[in-house]
C-alpha positions as CSV (number, residue, x, y, z in Angstrom):
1,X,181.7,93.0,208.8
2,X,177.8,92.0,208.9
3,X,176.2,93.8,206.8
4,X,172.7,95.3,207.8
5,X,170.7,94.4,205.2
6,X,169.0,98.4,204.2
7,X,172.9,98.8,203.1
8,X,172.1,96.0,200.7
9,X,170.4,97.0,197.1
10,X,169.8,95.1,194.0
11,X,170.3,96.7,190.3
12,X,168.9,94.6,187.1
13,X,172.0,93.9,184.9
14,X,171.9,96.2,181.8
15,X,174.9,96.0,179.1
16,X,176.9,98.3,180.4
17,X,177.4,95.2,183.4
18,X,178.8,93.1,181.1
19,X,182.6,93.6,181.5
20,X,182.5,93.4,185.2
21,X,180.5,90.0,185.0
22,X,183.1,88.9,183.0
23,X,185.5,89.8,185.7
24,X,183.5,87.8,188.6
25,X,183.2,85.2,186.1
26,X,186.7,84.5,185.7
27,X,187.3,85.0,189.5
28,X,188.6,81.1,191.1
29,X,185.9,81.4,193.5
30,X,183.3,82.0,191.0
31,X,184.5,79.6,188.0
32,X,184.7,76.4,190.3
33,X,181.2,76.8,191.4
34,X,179.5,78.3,188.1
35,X,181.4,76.7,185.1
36,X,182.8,78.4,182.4
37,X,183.1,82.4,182.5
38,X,181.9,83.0,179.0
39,X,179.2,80.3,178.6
40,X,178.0,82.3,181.7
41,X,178.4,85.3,180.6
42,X,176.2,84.2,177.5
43,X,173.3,83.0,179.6
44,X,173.5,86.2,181.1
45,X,173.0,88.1,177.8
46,X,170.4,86.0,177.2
47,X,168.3,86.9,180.0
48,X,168.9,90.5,179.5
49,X,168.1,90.5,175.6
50,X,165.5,88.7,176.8
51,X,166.0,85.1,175.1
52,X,165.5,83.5,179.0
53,X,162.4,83.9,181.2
54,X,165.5,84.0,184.4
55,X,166.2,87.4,186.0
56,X,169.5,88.5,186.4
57,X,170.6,91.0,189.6
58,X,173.3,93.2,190.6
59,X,174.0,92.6,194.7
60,X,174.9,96.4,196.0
61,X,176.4,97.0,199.1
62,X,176.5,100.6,199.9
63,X,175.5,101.0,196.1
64,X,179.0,99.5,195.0
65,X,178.4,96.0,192.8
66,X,179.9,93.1,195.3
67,X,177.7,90.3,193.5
68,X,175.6,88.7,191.2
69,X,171.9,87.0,191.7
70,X,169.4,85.8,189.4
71,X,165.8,84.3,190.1
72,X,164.4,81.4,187.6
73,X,161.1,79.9,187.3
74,X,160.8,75.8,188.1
75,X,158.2,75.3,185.6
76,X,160.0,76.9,182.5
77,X,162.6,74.7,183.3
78,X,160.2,71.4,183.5
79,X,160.7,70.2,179.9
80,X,162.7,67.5,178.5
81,X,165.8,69.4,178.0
82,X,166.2,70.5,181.8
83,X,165.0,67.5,183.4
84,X,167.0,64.4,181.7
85,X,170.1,65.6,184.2
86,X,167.5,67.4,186.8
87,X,164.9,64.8,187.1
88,X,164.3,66.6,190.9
89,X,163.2,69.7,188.9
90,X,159.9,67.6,188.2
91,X,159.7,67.2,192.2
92,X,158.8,70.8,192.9
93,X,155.3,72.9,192.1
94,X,155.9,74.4,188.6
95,X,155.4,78.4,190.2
96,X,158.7,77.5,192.5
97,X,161.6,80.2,192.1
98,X,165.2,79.4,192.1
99,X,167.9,81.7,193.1
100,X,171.4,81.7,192.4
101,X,174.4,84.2,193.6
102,X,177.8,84.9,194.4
103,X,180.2,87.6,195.3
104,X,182.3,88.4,192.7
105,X,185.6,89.8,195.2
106,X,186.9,86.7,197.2
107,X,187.9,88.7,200.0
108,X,184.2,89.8,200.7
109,X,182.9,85.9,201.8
110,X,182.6,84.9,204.8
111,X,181.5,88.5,206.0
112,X,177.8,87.8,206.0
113,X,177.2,89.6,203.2
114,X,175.7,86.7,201.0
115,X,173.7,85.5,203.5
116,X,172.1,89.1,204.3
117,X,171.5,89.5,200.2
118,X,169.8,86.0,199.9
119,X,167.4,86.3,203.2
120,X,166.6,89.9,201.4
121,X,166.0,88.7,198.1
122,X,164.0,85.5,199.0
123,X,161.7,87.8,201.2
124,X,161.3,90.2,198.8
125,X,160.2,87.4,196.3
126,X,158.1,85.7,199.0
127,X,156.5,88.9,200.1
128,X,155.6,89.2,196.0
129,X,154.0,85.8,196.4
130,X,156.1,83.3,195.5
131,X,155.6,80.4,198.0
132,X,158.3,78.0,197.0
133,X,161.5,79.4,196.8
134,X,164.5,77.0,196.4
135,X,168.3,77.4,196.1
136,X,170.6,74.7,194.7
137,X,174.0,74.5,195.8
138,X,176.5,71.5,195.7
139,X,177.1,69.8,198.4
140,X,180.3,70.4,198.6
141,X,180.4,73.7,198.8
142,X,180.0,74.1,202.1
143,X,180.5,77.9,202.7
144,X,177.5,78.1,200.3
145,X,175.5,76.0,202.7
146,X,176.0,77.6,205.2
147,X,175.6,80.9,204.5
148,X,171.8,79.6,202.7
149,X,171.0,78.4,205.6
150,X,172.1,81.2,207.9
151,X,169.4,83.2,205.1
152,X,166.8,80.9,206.4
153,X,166.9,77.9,203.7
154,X,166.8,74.3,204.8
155,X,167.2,71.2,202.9
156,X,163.9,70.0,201.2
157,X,163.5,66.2,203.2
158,X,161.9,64.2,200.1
159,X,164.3,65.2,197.4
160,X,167.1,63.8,200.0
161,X,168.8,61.0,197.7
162,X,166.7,62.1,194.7
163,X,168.6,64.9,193.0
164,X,171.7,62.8,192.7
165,X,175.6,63.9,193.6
166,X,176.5,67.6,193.7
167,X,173.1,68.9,194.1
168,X,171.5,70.1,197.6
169,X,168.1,71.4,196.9
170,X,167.2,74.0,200.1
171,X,164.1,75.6,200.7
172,X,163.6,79.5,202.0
173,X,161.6,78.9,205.5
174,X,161.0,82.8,205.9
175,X,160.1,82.4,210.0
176,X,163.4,80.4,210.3
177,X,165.3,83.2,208.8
């Protein structure tokens, strides 16, 4: 299944989101790659309740919730806190967006369907404005890679060696995508 992308939506998280985040959250796929299900879950309420500047997403294929994505802003994460374990954060213009996502069912990766959401989100975002747009997978993880860079992201050359083990930082390069 490859998704054509006008059957792809995205729907802010509200409350009433909660319990299936929780769901994803606990979901192998997801908790290898995103930590903790709760402590995620509570960054999430967070950003709803508005206590973080990041934006938190519903991925909707057909209208049914298959994912989750979120957009941050670099430059609210430039402080001490962030960049003692990031110092790469400091290596990027302060308006830079990062995304993050995943599908929340398993059996829906490696179906194109991540790929098709990122390469819509990042040019929705780029055709608001936003000029650097970076996505920051480990690694390792390389059905994430692959599917970023099948959404048009490819890795930024001088962080190469500077962001230390398990973090790839990848830039959206909209006529590449």
């Amino acid at each position: 299944m490859k998704p054509e992308e006008s059957r792809i939506a995205f729907f802010p998280v509200a409350p009433h989101h909660y319990p299936l985040l929780r769901k994803w959250l606990h979901e192998p796929h997801m908790r290898e790659w995103w930590g903790d299900p709760e402590e995620e879950l509570g960054f999430i309420l967070d950003m709803v309740e508005g206590r973080d500047t990041t934006r938190p997403f519903l991925i909707l294929l057909d209208g049914e919730p298959v994912g989750y994505i979120q957009y941050w802003f670099i430059g609210h994460h430039q402080n001490e806190e962030w960049t003692r374990d990031n110092p790469w954060l400091l290596e990027l213009p302060p308006e830079t967006i990062g995304i993050d996502l995943s599908l929340g069912d398993a059996s829906l990766l490696s179906q194109g369907i991540g790929s098709a959401a990122l390469r819509l989100f990042a040019r929705h975002l780029h055709d608001e404005g936003h000029r650097t747009i970076v996505i920051d997978p480990d690694p390792a993880n390389l059905r994430a890679v692959r599917a970023y860079e099948k959404a048009g992201f490819r890795p930024v050359p001088h962080l190469a060696g500077h962001t230390g083990e398990g973090v790839l930082v990848m830039q959206f390069a909209p006529a590449s995508g």
